[in-house]
KOLTI-912760 format. One record per residue (C-alpha): residue number from 1; x, y, z. Coordinates in Angstrom, 1 decimal. Layout:
BEGIN
{NUM,{X,Y,Z}}
...
***
This chain:
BEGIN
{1,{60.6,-32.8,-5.3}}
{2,{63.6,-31.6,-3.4}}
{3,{62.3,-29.3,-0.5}}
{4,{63.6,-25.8,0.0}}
{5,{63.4,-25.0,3.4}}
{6,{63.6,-20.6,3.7}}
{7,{63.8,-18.1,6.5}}
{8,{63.9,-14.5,6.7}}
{9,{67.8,-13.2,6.3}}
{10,{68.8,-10.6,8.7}}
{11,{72.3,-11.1,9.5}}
{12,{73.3,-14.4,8.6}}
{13,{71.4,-16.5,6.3}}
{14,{68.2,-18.6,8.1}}
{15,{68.6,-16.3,11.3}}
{16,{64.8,-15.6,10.7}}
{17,{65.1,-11.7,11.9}}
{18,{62.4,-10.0,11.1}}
{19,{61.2,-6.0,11.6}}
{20,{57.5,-5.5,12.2}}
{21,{55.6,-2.0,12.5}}
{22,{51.8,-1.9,13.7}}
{23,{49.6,-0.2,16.3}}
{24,{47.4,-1.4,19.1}}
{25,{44.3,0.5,20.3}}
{26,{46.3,1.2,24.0}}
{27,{47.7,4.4,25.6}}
{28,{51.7,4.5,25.7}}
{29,{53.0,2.8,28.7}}
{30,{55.6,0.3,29.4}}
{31,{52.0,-2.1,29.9}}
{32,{51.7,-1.0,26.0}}
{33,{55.2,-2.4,25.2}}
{34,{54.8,-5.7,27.0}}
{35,{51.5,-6.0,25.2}}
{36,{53.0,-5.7,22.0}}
{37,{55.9,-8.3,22.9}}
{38,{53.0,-10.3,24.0}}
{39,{51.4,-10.1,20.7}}
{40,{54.0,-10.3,18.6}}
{41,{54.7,-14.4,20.5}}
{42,{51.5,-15.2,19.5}}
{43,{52.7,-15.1,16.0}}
{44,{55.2,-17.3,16.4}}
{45,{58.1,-15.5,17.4}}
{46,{61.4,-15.5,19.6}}
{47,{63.7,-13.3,21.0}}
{48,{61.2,-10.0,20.9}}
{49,{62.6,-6.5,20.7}}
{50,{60.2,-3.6,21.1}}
{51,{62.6,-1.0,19.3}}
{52,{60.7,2.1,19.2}}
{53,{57.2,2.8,20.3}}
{54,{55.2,6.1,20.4}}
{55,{51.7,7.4,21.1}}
{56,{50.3,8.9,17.7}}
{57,{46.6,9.4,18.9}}
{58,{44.5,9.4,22.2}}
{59,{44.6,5.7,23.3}}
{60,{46.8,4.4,20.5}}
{61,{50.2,3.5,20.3}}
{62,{52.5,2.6,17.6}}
{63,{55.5,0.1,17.7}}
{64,{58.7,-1.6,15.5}}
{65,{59.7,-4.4,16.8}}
{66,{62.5,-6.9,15.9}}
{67,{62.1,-10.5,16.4}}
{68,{63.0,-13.9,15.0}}
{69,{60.5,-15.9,13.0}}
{70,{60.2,-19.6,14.2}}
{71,{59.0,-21.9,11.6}}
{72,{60.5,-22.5,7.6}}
{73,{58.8,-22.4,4.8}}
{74,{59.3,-24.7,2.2}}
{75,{59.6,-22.6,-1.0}}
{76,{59.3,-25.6,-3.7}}
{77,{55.6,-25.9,-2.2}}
{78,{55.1,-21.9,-3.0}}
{79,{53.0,-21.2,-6.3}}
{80,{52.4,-18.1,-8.2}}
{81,{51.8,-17.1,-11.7}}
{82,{52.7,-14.4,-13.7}}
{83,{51.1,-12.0,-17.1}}
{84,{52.3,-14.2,-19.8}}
{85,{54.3,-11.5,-21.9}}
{86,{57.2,-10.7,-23.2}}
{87,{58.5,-7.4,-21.9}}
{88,{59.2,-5.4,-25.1}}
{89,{59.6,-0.9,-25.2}}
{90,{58.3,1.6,-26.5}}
{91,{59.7,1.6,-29.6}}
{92,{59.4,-2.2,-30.4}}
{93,{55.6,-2.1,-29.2}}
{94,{55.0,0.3,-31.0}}
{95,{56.8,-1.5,-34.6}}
{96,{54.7,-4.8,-33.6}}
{97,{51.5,-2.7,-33.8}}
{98,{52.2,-1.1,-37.1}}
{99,{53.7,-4.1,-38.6}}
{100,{51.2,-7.0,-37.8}}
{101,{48.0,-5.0,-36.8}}
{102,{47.7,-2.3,-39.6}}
{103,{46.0,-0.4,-37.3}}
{104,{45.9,1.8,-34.0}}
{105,{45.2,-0.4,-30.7}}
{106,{42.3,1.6,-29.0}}
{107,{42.7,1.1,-24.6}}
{108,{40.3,3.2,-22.3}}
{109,{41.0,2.9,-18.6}}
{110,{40.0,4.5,-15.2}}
{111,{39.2,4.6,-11.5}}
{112,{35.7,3.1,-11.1}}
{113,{33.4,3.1,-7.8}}
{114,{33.8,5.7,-5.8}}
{115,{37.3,5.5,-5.6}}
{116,{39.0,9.2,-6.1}}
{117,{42.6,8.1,-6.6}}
{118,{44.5,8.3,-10.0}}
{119,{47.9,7.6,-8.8}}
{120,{47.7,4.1,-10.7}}
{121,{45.9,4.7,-13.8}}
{122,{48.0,7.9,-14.5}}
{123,{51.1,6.2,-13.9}}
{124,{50.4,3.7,-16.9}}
{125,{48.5,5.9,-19.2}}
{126,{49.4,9.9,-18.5}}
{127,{51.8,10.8,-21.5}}
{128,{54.7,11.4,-18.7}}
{129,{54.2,7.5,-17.3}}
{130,{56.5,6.3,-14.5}}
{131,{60.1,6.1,-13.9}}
{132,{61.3,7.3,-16.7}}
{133,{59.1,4.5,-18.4}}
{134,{56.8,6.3,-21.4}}
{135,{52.7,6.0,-20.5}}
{136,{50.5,4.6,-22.9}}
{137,{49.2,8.1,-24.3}}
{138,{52.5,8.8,-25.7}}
{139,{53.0,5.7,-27.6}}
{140,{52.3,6.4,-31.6}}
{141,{50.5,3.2,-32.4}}
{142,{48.0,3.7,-29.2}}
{143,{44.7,5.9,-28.7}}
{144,{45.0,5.7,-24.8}}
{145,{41.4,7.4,-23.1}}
{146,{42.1,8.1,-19.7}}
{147,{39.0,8.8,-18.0}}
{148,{40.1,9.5,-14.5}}
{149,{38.4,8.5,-11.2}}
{150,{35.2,7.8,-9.6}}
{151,{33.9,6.6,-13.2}}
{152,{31.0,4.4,-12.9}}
{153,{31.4,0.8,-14.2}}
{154,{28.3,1.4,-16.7}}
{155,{30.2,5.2,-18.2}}
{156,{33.9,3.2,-18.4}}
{157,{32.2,0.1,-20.6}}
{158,{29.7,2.9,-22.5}}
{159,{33.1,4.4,-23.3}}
{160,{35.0,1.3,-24.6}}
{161,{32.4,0.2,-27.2}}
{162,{31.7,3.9,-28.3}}
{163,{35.4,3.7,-29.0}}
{164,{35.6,0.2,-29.6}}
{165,{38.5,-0.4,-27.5}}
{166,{40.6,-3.6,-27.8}}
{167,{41.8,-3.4,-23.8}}
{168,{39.8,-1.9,-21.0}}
{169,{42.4,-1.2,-18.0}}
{170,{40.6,-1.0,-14.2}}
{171,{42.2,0.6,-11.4}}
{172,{41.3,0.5,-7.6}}
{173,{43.5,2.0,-5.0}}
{174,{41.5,2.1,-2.3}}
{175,{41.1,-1.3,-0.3}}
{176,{39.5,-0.5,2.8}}
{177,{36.8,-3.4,3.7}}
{178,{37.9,-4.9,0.2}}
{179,{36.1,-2.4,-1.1}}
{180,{38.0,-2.6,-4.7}}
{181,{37.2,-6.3,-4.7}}
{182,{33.7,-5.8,-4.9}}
{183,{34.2,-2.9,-7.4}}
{184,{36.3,-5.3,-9.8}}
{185,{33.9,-7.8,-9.5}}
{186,{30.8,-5.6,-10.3}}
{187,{32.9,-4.1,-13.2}}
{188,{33.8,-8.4,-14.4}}
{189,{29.7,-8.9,-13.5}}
{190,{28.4,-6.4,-15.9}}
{191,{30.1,-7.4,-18.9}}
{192,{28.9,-10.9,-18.2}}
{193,{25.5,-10.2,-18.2}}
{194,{25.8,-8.3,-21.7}}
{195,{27.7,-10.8,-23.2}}
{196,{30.5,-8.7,-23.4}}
{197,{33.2,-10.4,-21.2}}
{198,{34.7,-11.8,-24.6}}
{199,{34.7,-8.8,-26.3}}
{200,{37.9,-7.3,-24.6}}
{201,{40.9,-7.8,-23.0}}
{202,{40.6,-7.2,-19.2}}
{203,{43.2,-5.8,-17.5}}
{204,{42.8,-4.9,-13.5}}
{205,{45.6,-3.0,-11.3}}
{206,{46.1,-1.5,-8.3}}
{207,{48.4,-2.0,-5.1}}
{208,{46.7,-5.1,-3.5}}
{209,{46.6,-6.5,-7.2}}
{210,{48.7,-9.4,-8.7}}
{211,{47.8,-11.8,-11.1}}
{212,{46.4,-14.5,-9.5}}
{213,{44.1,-12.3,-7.7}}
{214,{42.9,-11.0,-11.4}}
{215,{42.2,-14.1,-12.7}}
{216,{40.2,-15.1,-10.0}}
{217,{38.2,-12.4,-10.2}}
{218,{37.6,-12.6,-14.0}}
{219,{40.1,-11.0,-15.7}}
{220,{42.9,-11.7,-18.5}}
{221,{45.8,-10.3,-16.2}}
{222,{46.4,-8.0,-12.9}}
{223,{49.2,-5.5,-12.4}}
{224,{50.7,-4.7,-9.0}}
{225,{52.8,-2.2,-7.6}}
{226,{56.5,-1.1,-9.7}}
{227,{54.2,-2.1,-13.2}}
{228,{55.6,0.2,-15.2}}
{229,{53.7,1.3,-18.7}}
{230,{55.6,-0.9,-21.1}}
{231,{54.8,-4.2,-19.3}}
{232,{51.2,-3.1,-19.7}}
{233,{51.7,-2.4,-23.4}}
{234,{54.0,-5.6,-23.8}}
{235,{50.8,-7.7,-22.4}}
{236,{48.3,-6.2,-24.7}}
{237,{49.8,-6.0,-27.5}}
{238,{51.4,-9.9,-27.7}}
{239,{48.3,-11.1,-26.0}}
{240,{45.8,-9.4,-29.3}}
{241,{48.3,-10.9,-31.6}}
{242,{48.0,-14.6,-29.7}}
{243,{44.4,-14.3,-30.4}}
{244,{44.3,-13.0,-33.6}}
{245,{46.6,-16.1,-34.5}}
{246,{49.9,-14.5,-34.9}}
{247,{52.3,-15.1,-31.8}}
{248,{54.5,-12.4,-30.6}}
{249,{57.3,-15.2,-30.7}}
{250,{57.5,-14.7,-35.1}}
{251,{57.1,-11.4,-34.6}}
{252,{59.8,-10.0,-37.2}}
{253,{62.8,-8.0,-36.2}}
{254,{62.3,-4.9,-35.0}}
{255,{64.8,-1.9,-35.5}}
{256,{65.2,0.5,-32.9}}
{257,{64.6,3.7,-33.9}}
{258,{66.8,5.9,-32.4}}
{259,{65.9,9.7,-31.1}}
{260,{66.0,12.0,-33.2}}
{261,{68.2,15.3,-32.2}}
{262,{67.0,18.7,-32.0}}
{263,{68.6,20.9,-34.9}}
{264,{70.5,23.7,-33.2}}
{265,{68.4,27.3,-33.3}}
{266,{69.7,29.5,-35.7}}
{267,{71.1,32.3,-35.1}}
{268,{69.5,35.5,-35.6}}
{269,{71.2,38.6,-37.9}}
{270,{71.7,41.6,-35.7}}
{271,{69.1,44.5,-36.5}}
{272,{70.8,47.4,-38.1}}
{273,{69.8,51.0,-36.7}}
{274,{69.1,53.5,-38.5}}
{275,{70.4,56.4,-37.7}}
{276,{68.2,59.6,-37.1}}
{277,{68.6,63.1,-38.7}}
***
């Protein structure tokens, strides 16, 4: 395999200039900038340039600093995968479900642990969604439950077989101390020991999420930041139809419906008054 050697473009192509932000546990001083030049060498760069540095806390100091990366990387050598789907919207999800499943495809998600943020489960499954992109609650052919946040692991999978749900989505925002590794993992460990992993399709998210990281823990796919509500219906809905043996690939043609425009209000007839004797 041919190698593609790649550097970080700044001005010209393969100058290897790169902008770093980060903060050191030091007052502000010019002893703080030299430390953070210093620093910044250890990683392997050249021709350091502490840009901006300020003091944002007693005995902390934070600094951008340009500098040129030394080494290539070979990107033929890089590997990633991503969710197997193809990216379909609203209103062809929506004719696939109708016209292969016969039914409504049931998807409960939510913030487990003691994680309080809904940012990520709201932008995929609140009616509004994201960008302009629909969330799962408004799609006709969907029963979308979202729960919310701090929902423990045993109440979220209570949920889905009370509901019998086809696609479970898990969202962690927090990642302090990897703490929503351990929460996906308890969440992947539960279902495992009551023979449930099988049962549905696993779907994690959050902004330290991909899907390689998903897999690996146990799931069918991860979602990371800029996933906007139709990928996540895309996935599900082709990935249920794989299983069920009918790939989304002879899936028939699907005709766009187009919106429908609001009738103009009509116009009320004046009230006549009535004149009094």
């Amino acid at each position: 395999m041919t190698k593609q050697l790649i550097k970080p473009y700044g001005d010209t192509a393969g100058d290897g200039i790169v902008q770093l932000s980060f903060t050191l546990p030091v007052e502000y001083s010019a002893r703080a900038k030299k430390a953070a030049e210093a620093y910044v060498s250890k990683l392997n760069f050249e021709n350091i340039q502490v840009v901006h540095a300020h003091k944002i806390a007693e005995g902390f100091t934070y600094f951008v600093v340009y500098a040129r990366a030394i080494p290539f990387l070979d990107y033929s050598q890089v590997e990633a995968t991503e969710v197997p789907a193809t990216e379909l919207d609203f209103y062809e999800v929506n004719a696939l479900i109708r016209e292969n499943l016969g039914r409504k495809v049931v998807v409960v998600g939510a913030t487990i642990g003691s994680d309080a943020h809904t940012v990520g489960i709201d932008a995929i499954m609140n009616m509004k969604g994201y960008k302009g992109n629909y969330g799962l609650e408004r799609y006709p052919e969907l029963t979308a439950l979202n729960m919310g946040a701090q929902i423990p692991p045993e109440i979220l999978l209570k949920k889905a077989l009370e509901t019998n749900a086809d696609a479970i989505l898990v969202s962690q925002t927090v990642t302090q101390k990897d703490a929503h590794l351990r929460n996906f993992t308890e969440f992947v460990e539960m279902l495992e020991a009551e023979n449930l992993r099988k049962r549905f399709l696993l779907i994690a998210g959050g902004p330290r999420m991909n899907n390689d990281i998903a897999i690996e823990l146990g799931y069918d796919a991860g979602f990371g930041p800029g996933t906007l509500p139709s990928h996540v219906a895309s996935y599900i809905i082709t990935t249920l139809l794989e299983r069920k043996g009918r790939p989304e690939k002879n899936r028939p043609e699907v005709k766009v419906r187009k919106p429908i425009k609001k009738a103009s209000p009509k116009k009320k007839k004046p009230v006549r008054k009535i004149a009094r004797k």
